[in-house]
N, C-alpha and C positions, 0 to 999 in steps of 0.2 A: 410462590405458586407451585402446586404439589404435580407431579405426571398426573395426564388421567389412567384410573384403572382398566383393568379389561373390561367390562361393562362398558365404560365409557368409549373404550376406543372402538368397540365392537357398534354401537352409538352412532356415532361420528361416520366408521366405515357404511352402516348401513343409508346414513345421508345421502353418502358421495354416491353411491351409486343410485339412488334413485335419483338425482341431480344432474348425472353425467351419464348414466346406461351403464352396462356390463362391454360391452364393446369399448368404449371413451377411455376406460381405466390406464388400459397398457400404453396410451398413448402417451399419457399426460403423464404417466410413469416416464417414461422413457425421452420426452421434452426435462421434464424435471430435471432426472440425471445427466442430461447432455448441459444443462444448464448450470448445474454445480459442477462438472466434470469444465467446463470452459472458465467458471469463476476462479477456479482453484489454479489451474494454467495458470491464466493471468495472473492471479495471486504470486504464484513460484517465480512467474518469469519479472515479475518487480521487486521481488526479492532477491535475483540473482546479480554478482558482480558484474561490475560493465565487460570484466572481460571473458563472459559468457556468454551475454547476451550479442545479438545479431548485430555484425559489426558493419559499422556506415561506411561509405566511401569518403568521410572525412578524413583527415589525419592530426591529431593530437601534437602540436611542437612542442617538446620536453619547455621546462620552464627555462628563463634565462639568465646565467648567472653575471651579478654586478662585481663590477671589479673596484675594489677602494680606491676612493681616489686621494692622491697626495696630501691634497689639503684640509685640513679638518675645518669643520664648522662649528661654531660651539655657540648656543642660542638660551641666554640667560631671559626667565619668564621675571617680570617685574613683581615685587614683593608687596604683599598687602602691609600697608602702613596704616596700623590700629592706636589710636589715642587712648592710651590707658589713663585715666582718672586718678 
């Protein structure tokens, strides 16, 4: 699907305002922008590392390390037993 040309967008402009007034424009301008200027926010702040983002009063306990133990296990899986011809 191609841009529309000038023509066309001049078109289009001349709809919206008889649609909305001359008054209405700047408004719905300026909703618009507040609206992609808030999606983009959001966008960035779900993109950022956790430890940028707003930190909880939770706390994270490092992982915990297993200690070997003496005995070893050792767990043999049973073997398919195939009838060859």
């Amino acid at each position: 699907m191609a841009m529309p040309s000038g023509s066309e967008l001049l078109l289009i402009f001349g709809i919206v305002v008889l649609l909305f007034g001359a008054k209405k424009i700047p408004d719905l301008a300026k909703g618009l922008g507040q609206g992609i200027r808030s999606f983009k926010k959001e966008m960035k702040d779900d993109e950022a590392p956790p430890s940028t983002q707003a930190k909880t009063t939770e706390t994270v306990d490092a992982p915990k390390q297993v200690e070997p133990s003496s005995t070893a296990t050792i767990v043999e899986t049973p073997h398919d037993h195939v009838k060859q011809a």
